[in-house]
C-alpha positions in Angstrom: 20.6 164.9 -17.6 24.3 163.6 -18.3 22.7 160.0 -17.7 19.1 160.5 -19.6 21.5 161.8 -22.5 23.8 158.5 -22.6 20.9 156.2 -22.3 19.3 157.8 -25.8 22.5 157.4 -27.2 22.7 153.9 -26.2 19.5 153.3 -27.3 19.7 155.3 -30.9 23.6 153.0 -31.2 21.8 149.8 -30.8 18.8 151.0 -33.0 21.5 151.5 -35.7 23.6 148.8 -35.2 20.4 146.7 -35.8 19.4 148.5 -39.0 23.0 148.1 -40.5 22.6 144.1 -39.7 19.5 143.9 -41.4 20.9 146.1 -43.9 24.0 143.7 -44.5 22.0 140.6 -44.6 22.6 137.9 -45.6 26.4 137.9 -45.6 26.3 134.5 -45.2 24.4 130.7 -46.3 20.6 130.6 -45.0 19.7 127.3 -43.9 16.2 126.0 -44.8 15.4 123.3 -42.3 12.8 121.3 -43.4 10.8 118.3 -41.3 11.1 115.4 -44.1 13.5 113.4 -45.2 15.1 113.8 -48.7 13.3 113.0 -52.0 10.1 113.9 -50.4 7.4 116.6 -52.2 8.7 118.9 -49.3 12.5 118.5 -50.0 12.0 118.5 -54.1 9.8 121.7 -53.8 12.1 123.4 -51.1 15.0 123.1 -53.7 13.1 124.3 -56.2 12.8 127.5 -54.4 16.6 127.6 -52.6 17.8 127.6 -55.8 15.9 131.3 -57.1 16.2 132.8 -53.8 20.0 131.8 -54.4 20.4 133.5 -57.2 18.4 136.7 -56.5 20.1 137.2 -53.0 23.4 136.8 -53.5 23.9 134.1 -50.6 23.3 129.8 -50.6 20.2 128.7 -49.9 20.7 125.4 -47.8 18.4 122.9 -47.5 18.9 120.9 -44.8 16.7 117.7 -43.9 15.5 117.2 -40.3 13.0 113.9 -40.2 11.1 112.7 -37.1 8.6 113.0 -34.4 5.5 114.7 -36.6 8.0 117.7 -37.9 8.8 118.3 -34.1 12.9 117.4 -34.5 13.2 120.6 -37.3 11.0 122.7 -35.3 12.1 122.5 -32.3 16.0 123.2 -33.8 14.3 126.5 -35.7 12.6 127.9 -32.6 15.9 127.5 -30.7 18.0 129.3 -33.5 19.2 133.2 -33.3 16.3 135.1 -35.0 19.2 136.4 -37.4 17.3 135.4 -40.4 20.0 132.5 -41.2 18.0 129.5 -40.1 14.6 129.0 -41.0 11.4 126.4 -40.8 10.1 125.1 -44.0 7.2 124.7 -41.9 4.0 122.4 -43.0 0.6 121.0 -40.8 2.7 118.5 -39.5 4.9 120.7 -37.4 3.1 123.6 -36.9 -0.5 122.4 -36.7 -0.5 118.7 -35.8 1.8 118.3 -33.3 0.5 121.0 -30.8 -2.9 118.7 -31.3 -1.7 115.6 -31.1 0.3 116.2 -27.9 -0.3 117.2 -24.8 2.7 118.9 -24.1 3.8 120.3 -27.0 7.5 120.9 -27.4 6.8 124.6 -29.2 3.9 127.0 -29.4 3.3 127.1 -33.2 2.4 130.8 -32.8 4.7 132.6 -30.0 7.7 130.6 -30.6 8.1 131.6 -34.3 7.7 134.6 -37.1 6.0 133.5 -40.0 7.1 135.1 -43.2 5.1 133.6 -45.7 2.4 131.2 -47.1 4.3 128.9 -50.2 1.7 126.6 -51.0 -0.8 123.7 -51.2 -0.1 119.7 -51.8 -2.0 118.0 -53.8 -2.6 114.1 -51.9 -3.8 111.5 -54.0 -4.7 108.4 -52.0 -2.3 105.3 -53.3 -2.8 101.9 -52.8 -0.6 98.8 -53.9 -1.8 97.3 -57.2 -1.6 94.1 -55.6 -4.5 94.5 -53.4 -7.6 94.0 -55.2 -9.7 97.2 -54.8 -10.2 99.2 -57.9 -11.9 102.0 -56.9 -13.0 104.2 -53.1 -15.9 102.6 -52.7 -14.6 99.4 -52.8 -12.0 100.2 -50.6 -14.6 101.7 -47.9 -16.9 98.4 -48.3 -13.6 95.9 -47.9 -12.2 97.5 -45.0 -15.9 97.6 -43.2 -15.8 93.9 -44.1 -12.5 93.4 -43.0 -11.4 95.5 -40.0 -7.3 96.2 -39.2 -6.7 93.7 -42.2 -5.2 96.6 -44.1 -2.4 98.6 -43.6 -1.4 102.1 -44.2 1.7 103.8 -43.5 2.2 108.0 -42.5 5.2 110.1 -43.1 3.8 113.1 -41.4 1.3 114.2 -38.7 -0.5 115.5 -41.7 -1.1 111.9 -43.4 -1.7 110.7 -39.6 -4.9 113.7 -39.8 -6.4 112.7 -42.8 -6.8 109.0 -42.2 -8.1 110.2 -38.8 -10.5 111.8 -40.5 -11.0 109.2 -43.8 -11.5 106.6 -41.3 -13.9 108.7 -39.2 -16.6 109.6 -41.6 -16.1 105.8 -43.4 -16.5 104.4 -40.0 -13.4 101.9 -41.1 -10.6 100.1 -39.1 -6.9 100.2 -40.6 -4.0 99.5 -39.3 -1.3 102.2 -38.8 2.0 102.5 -39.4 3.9 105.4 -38.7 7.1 106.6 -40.2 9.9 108.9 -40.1 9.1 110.3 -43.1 7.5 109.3 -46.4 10.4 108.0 -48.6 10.8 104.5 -46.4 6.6 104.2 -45.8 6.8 104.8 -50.1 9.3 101.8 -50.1 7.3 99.7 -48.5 3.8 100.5 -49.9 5.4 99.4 -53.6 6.7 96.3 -51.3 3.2 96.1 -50.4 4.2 95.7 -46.5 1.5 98.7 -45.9 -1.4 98.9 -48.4 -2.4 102.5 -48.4 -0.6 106.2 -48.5 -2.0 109.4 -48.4 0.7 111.0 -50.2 1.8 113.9 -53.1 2.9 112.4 -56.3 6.1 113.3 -56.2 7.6 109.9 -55.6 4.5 107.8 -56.4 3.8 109.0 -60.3 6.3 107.1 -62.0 5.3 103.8 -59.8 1.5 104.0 -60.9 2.9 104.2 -64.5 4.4 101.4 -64.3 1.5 99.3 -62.4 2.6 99.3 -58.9 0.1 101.5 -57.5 -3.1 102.9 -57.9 -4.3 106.0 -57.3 -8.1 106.2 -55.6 -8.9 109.3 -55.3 -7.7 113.1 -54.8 -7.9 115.7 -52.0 -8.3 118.3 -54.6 -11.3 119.5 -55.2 -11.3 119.1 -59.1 -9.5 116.2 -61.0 -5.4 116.9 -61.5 -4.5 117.3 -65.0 -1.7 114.5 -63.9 -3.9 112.1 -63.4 -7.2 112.9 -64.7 -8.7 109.6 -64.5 -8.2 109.2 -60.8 -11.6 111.1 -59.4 -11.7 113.4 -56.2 -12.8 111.8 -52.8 -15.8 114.1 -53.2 -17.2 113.1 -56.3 -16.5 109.7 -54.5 -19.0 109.5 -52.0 -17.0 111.8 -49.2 -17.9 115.9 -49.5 -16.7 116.3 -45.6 -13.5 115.8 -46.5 -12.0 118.7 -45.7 -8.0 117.8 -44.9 -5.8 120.7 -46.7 -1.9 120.3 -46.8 0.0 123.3 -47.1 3.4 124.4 -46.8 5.3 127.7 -45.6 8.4 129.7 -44.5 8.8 130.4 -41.1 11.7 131.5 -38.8 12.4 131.6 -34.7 10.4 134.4 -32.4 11.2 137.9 -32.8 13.2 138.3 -36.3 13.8 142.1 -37.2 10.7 142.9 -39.5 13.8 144.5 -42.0 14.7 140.7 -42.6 11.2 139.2 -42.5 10.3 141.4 -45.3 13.4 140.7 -47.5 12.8 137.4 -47.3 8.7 138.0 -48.1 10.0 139.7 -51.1 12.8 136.8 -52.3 10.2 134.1 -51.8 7.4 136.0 -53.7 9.6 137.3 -56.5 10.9 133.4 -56.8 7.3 132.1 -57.3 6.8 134.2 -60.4 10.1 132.8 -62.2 9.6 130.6 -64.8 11.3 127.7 -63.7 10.1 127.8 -60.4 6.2 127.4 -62.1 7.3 124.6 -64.4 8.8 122.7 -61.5 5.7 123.7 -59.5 3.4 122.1 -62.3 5.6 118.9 -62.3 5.0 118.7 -58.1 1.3 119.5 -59.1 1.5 122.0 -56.1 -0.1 125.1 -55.8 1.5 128.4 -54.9 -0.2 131.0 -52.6 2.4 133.5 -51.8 0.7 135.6 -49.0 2.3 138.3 -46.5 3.6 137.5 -42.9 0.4 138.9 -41.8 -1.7 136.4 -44.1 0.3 133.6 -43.2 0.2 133.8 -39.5 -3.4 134.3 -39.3 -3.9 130.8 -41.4 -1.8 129.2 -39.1 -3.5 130.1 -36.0 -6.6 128.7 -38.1 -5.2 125.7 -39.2 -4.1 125.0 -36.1 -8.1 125.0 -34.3 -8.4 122.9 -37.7 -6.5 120.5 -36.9 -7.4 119.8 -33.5 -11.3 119.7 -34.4 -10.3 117.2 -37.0 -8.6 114.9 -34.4 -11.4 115.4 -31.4 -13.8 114.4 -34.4 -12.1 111.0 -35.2 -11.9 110.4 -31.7 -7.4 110.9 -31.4 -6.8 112.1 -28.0 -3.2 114.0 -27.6 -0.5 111.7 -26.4 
């Protein structure tokens, strides 16, 4: 009896030493670890957010840039960390549906190895070209690269830009060449240099470069015209209604975080998507917010992540 009588006090200590934890949290920064290099949409969207939650918590947001390998470099850190709540995935398709389905032995499982805490978002891609290159408008682009197979380029800063050329060049039955990068800054640097000729990419550092004549915009992912660009028509209305590539973006942390935490931070991230700020920057990024609870968000991960992998198998990528 002596012994049945420590183990529940044992038990009920450690069930209240983790309560005052989550209680106490955060005492300390929270790092937001995020798969793209800086001055991308992630990064300029992330700190759009760190900064609110920063105020309203009490504690530094940190963002914290960790480029390379399709997202896998800041996933992999996140799903090694403590589940203390101070580290956490700004996760995206790259790392948390592509790279399971582009590999065939993925570094992480997308779904055991972390906790998801909320849904943030949705990108909006436009498809940039160089205004060098003498296509004016999607069609023309379809019926130049049929003529001219691997003679243009295009450059990816995520597995989710690698997906919907995949699938572009798919259903166009077109030949590009690719070329990968870390992260979409550089492959930005060079499409303005016109070294690659195409970019599926969010506006963030493209806008002011199509003002001033360096690129063009083709078409949008979205599925009505952006009020940024309003002349630039959808790749629906352009001859291509399968289209279905959706990039979105969300808040995860490592495997087993107390569900006191989870939902303090569910509550931060919601409450910082109402604030006015964080909507006019939002506008600015053209991005969409879908806050969502940990429930929500899981489930449309496990979804995007049979998405992703029937996009792939229909373009013909095998997992490397």
């Amino acid at each position: 009896m002596k012994l049945i009588a420590a183990s529940f006090l044992l038990l009920a200590s450690m069930l209240l030493a983790g309560s005052a934890a989550a209680q106490a949290y955060p005492n300390r920064p929270i790092r937001l670890v995020i798969p793209f290099g800086p001055g991308s949409s992630t990064d300029v969207i992330t700190r759009i957010l760190a900064q609110a939650v920063s105020t309203s918590i009490g504690q530094p947001v940190v963002v914290e840039s960790k480029p390379g390998a399709d997202g896998a470099i800041a996933g992999i850190e996140v799903a090694k960390a403590a589940p203390d709540g101070y580290t956490l995935l700004i996760g995206s398709g790259s790392p948390l549906a592509a790279v399971p389905a582009l590999r065939k032995d993925p570094p992480y499982d997308p779904v055991r190895d972390f906790t998801p805490i909320i849904d943030i978002g949705r990108y909006s891609n436009f498809l940039f070209i160089n205004a060098e290159v003498p296509i004016k408008t999607f069609q023309e682009l379809i019926a130049y690269a049929k003529a001219n197979p691997g003679k243009l380029a295009y450059g990816t800063g995520s597995a989710s830009s690698i997906v919907a050329f995949a699938q572009m060049n798919s259903l166009a039955g077109i030949q590009m060449l690719h070329v990968p990068y870390k992260s979409a800054p550089p492959a930005v640097t060079d499409l303005i240099a016109n070294r690659v000729q195409l970019m599926w990419e969010p506006p963030t550092a493209t806008i002011a470069f199509v003002r001033e004549g360096k690129l063009r915009a083709l078409v949008t992912s979205l599925r009505e015209r952006s009020t940024l660009l309003p002349d630039v028509p959808t790749i629906y209305e352009s001859g291509m209604p399968q289209f279905a590539m959706s990039n979105w973006m969300g808040l995860v942390g490592p495997a087993n975080m107390p569900r006191e935490i989870v939902d303090r931070l569910n509550r931060e991230f919601a409450a910082a998507m109402k604030r006015p700020e964080v909507l006019e920057g939002m506008e600015k990024q053209v991005f969409v917010l879908n806050p969502s609870t940990p429930e929500q968000f899981g489930t449309f991960i496990k979804e995007q992540i049979g998405f992703y992998g029937s996009l792939l198998r229909a373009a013909g990528v095998q997992p490397q």
